[in-house]
N, C-alpha and C positions, 0 to 999 in steps of 0.2 A: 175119345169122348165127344160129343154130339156137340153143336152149340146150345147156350142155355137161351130159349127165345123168350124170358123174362126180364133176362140181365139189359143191362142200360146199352145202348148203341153206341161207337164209339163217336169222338169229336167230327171226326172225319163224314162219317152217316149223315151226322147233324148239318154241317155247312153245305152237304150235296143237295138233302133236303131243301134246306132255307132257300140257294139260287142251285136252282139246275140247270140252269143257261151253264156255268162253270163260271161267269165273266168277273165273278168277286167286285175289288175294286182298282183289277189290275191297269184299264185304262187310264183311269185317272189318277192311279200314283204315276204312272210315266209320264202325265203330262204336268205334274207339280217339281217342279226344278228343286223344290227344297225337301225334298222326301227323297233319303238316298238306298235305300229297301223297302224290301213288300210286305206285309203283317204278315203273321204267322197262317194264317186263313187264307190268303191269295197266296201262299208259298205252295199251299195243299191244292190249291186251282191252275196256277202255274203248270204243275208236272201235267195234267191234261191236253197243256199247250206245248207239251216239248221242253219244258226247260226247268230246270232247279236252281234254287237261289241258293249258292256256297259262301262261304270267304276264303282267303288264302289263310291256311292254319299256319304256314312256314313266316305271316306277318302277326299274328293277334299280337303279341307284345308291344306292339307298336299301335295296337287298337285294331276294331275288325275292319276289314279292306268287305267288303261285299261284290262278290263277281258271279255271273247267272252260268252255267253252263247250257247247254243249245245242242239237242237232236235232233237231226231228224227223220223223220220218216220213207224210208226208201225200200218198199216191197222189195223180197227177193235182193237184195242188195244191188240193182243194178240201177247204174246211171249211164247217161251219154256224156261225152266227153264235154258237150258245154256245159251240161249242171258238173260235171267235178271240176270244171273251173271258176264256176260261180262258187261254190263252196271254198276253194280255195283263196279267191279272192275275199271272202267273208275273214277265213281265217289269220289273211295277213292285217285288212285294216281295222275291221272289230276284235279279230280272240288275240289269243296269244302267240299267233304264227305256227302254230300245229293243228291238224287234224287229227282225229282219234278215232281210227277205226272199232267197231265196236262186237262186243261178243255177239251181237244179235244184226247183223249185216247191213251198220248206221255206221254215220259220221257225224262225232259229237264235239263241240268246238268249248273250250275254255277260255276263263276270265275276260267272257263279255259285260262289260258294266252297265247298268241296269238304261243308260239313257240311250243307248245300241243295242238295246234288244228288239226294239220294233224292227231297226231297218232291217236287221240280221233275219229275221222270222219272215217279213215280207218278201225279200229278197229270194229267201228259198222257194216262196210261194211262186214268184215271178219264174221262176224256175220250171214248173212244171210240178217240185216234189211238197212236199210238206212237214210242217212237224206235228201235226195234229193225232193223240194219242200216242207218241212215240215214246208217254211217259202215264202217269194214271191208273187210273181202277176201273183201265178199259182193255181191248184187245191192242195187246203193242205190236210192234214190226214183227210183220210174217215174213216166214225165212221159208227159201228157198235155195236148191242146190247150184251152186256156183261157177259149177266146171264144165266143159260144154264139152269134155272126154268120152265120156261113154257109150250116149246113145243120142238118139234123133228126141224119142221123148221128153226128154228136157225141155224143151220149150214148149211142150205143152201142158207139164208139171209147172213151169213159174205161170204161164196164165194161169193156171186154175190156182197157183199162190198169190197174185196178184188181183186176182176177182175178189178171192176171200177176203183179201187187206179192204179191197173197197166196200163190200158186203157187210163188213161188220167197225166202220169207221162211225165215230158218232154224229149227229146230225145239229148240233148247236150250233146258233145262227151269232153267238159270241166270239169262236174266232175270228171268222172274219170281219165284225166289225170293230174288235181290237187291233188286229195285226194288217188289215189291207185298208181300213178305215180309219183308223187310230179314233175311232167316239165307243165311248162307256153304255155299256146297254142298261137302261134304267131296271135295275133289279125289280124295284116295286109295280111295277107295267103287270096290267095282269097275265097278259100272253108271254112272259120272261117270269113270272112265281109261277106261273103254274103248266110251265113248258115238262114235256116225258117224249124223250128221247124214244123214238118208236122201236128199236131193240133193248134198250139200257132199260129204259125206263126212266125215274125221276133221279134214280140215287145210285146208276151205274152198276158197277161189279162189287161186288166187296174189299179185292183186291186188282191187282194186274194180273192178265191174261197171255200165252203166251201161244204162236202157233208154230210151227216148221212142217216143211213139209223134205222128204229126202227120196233118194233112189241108191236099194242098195246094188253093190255089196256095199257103196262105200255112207256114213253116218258122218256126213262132216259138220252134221248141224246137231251132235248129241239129241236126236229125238226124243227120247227115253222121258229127256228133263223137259220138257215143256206141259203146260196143261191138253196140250192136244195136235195130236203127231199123225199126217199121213202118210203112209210109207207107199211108196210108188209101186204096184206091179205091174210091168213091161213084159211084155213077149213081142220077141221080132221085131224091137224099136217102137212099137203102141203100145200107150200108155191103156190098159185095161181095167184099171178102179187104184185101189189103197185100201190096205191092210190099218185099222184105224187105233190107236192109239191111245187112249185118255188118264191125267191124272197124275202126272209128274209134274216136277220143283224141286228148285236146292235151295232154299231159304230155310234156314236156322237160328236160333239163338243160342249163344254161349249156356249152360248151366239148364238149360229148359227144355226138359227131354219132351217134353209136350210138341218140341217141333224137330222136322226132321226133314233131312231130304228122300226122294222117293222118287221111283223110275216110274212112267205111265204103265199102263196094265193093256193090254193087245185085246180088246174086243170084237171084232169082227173085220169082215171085209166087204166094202162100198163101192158103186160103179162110178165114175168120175161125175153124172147127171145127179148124182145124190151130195157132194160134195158140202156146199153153199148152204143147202137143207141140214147136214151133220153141224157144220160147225156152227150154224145158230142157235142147235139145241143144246148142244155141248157147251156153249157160251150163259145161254138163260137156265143151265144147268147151277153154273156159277150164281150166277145172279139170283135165283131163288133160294137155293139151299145155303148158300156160304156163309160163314161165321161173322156177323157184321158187327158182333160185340168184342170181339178180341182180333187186331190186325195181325196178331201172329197165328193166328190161329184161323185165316181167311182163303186161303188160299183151296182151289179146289182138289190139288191132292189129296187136301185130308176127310174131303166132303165122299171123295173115294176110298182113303183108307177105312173111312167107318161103318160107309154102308153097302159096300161093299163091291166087286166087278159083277155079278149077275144084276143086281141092282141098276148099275152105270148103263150096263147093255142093254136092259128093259128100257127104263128112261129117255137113252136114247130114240132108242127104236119108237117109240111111242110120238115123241115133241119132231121128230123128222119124219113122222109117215111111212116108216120104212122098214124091212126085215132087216135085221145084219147076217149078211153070210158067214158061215165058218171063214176064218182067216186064214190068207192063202201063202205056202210055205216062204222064204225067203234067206238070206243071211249077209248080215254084216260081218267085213273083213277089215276097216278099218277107219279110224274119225280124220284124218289129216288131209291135208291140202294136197297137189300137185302145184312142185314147183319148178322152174328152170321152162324153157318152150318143148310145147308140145302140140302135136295135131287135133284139132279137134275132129269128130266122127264128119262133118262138114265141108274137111279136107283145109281150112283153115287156121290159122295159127292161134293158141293164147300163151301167156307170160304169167306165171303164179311167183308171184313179189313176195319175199317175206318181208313182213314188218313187222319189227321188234316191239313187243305189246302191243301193236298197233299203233304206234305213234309216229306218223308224217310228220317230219322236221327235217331241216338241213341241220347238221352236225361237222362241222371240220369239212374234211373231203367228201365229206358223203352227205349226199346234198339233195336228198330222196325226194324231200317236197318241190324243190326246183323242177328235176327232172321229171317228175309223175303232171307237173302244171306245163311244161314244154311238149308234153307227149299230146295233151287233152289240148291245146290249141293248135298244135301240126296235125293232127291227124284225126280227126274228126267223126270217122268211121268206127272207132274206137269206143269197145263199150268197156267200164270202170266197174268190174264185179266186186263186192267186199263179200271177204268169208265171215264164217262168224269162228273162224280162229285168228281173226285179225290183221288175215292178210286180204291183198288186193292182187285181182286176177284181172290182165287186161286182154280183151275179148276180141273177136271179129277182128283178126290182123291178117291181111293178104300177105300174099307171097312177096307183093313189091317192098308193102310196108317193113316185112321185120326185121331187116338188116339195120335202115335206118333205124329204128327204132331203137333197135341195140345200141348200134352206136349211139344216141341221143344220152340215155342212158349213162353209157360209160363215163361219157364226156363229165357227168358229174359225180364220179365214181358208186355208179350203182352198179352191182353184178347180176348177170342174169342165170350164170353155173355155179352151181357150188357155193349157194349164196351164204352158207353156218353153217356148224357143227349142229350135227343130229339133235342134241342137246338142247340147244336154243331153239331148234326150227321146232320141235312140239311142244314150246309152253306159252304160256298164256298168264297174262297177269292183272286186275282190275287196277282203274286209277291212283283209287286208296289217295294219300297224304301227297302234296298237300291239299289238294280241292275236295274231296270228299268228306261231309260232314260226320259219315258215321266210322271212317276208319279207325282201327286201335294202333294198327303198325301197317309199316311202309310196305307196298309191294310193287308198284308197276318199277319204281326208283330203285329196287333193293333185289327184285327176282334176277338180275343178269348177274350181276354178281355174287349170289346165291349159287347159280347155275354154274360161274365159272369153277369156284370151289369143286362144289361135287364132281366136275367132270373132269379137274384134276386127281380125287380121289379113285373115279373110275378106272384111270389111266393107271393111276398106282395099280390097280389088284386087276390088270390084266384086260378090262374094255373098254380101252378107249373107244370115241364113237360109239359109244351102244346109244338106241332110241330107246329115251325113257319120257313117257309123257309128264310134266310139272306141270302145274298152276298154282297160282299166289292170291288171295285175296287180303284183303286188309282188316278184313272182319269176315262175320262166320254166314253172312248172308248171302253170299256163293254166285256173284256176277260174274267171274271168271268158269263157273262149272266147275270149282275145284272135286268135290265130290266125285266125281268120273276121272280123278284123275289116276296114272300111278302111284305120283307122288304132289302131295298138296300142301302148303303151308297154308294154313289159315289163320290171322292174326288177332292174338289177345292181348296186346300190350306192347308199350314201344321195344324191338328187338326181341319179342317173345311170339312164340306161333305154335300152335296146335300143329302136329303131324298125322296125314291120313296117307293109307297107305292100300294098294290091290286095288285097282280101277283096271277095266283094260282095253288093249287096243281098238277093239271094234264099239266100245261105248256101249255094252249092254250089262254090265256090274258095276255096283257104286262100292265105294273103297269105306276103310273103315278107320276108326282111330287108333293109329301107332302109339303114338304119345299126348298126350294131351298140353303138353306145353315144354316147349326145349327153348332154349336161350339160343340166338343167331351165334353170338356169339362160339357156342359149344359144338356147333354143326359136325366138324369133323370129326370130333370122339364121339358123337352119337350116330352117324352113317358109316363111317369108314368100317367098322366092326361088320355092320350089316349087309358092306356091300362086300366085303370077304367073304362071306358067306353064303352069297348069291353065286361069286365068282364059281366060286368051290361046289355049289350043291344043284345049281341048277343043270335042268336037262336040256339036251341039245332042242336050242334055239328057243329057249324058253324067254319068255319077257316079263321083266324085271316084275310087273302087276301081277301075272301069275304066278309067278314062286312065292311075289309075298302073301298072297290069299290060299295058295295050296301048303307052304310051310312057315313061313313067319307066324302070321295072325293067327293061325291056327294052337298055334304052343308058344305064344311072346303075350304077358297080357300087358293090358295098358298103363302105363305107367303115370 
């Protein structure tokens, strides 16, 4: 259903209207020492700037702890090894001594308290990167392919990822003089009411906006889900346009069939020169039609579920100036990382690090964040890729470098072979509890050990080691991608979680609901049956998504 352009616009409309700078009164609650949070109206201005106001849930009984979280912005996931030590140094003296790699190829820092957010935000600035829209009801971090294995185009695929990030960054003259100026921009100034953003306009997106950009065979950036995907065609190492994309998202609501996740729809094919041109219309596509009275019902997926792909492809074609070609053939074989060292097409070395959820921390012997901040001060040459499966790929390593490097490494017990079980190394799991205000139940805390379970059960009925993709979110609004995944918990309640099941390898089928709610506790009487019967019925070399979308879901109804 259409949005209704009668109905009332939501709060959020309201306050973008009123200041379209964004600047709220976020200056000058940081500079009042006795105001220890931001009003509920600059918490919605905030995420514009990179950052969300949380508390620890693991303290409310003890009263709310208020702590900001802090992303940021880093096209293509790539950094030089002095911003990932500047980042690292943020995270030891302002967050909580972790970094969090992110499903959208960011590093996002927790429990900064609100009187160390400016330095934290500056700091990144001083950096070279930003956090500007890395949060909002704008265009967030554009993704870009990570691994520098396959072909020479690659680096002319993240420029044209990195143009787009800057081409469609908003233009308010409010961050910077919050965060590099620390002075409040007088709301009432007429040239600050009556500022319009020369893309956004006055009152931005409806929702957040999402890009990637990939090269098949490999999808390691799940394209499918973003509001606008372009998929690289190469011949002979040149990059020759994109196969274009529009009209995916995994945001949901529990009980509200009104929302759903959705894979983009494959519209034509564009020459690399039209790029820039596609994605500002695709963007003001959002912007004009989208649902601005209902935030679950915002998102430009559904502005395409309803009016349909000939529609999206006209429209396009029309706001870009341009024909779309028929789209030109391709295939994906698989969403996952390389990990362990391998050659790049360059003739030199990269390092794919798995990280467990994504989370940089030293732990006992394994001491990941030491050794990943000893690599980025030795060796300088070194570029910091983050995937958006939440690992880290470190890039441009000579032949001198990678011995030492190893070694450095080990010395804190990091492995660079055989770093996990199959198991662990393709899942994914959002923050969730404690920092996240919308979580119902644990996941990034509670997927490993979830994991261990099952892969014990696997071992009973005959496969051990089998790759099965997992993700875990904490709720149903799918930062993880659980939706693509195999197998997915999504969570409705503390220890209770929604089962989705048939996603697969290569990330172009979304999975479906198994169960709609199983107790943590019950895990094993509800899978162990299941995976006997995988054992037993699947065909040679079949994976675990496809047997359950060809014979499970097909005759198992939901329970």
């Amino acid at each position: 259903m259409s949005a209704d352009t009668t109905a009332k616009l939501t709060h959020n409309e309201e306050i973008k209207a009123a200041i379209p700078t964004l600047a709220g009164t976020i200056a000058a609650t940081i500079a009042d020492p006795a105001v220890d949070h931001f009003s509920d109206d600059d918490n919605q201005f905030l995420k514009f700037h990179g950052s969300y106001q949380q508390d620890d849930r693991d303290l409310r009984k003890t009263g709310k702890k208020y702590i900001m979280m802090v992303r940021g912005r880093i096209p293509g996931g790539v950094m030089t090894a002095n911003q990932y030590s500047v980042f690292d140094t943020l995270a030891t003296k302002y967050g909580n001594n972790t970094l969090r790699v992110t499903t959208r190829q960011s590093i996002q820092f927790h429990g900064v308290v609100q009187s160390n957010l400016r330095p934290v935000i500056k700091a990144i600035n001083e950096s070279l990167l930003s956090t500007l829209a890395a949060c909002g009801d704008v265009n967030r971090n554009v993704l870009a392919p990570p691994t520098p294995a396959y072909t020479k185009a690659r680096d002319q695929v993240y420029a044209y990822a990195h143009k787009v990030a800057m081409a469609l960054a908003p233009q308010t003259k409010a961050y910077h003089s919050i965060w590099i100026d620390g002075a409040q921009l007088d709301n009432d100034a007429a040239e600050n009411k009556n500022f319009v953003d020369p893309l956004y306009g006055k009152t931005y997106l409806p929702r957040k906006f999402k890009i990637a950009f990939v090269i098949p065979p490999v999808n390691d950036l799940d394209v499918f889900t973003n509001d606008l995907g372009f998929i690289a065609i190469v011949e002979n190492d040149q990059l020759v346009g994109y196969n274009l994309c529009v009209g995916g998202g995994m945001g949901r609501s529990h009980g509200n069939e009104q929302t759903y996740p959705r894979l983009a729809d494959v519209l034509g094919f564009i020459t690399p020169d039209q790029v820039v041109a596609v994605a500002k219309a695709v963007l003001t596509i959002h912007r004009d039609f989208g649902d601005r009275t209902d935030r679950k019902h915002a998102r430009l997926k559904y502005v395409i579920a309803e009016r349909g792909v000939d529609w999206a492809r006209n429209e396009v074609s029309q706001r870009a100036g341009i024909t779309l070609a028929p789209h030109k053939p391709y295939q994906f074989t698989t969403t996952g990382d390389l990990l362990d060292w391998r050659k790049a097409v360059d003739g030199r070395w990269f390092l794919g690090l798995f990280i467990e959820s994504g989370r940089i921390k030293d732990a006992g012997g394994y001491k990941l964040k030491t050794a990943l901040r000893h690599v980025a001060d030795a060796f300088k040459s070194v570029e910091f890729r983050l995937s958006a499966n939440q690992n880290i790929i470190l890039a441009n390593v000579s032949d001198d470098d990678k011995h030492p490097i190893n070694m450095l490494l080990a010395a804190y017990g990091v492995k660079t072979e055989k770093q996990t079980a199959a198991l662990h190394a393709a899942a994914m799991a959002c923050p969730a509890l404690p920092t996240c205000g919308l979580a119902l139940a644990e996941s990034e805390r509670a997927l490993p050990g979830l994991i261990d379970r099952l892969e014990k059960m696997l071992a009973e009925v005959g496969l051990a080691n089998e790759e099965i993709i997992i993700r875990s979110t904490g709720c149903p609004n799918g930062c993880a991608r659980p939706y693509m995944a195999e197998i997915a918990f999504v969570g409705k309640a503390p220890g209770r979680y929604q089962v989705w099941l048939g996603g697969d390898v290569a990330g172009t089928r979304l999975n479906r609901i198994w169960k709609d709610v199983i107790n943590e506790a019950e895990l094993e009487n509800e899978f162990r049956p299941m995976f006997t019967r995988f054992a037993q019925e699947r065909h040679p070399g079949e994976r675990f998504g496809d047997w359950c979308s060809r014979a499970l879901l097909n005759t198992t109804a939901t329970s």
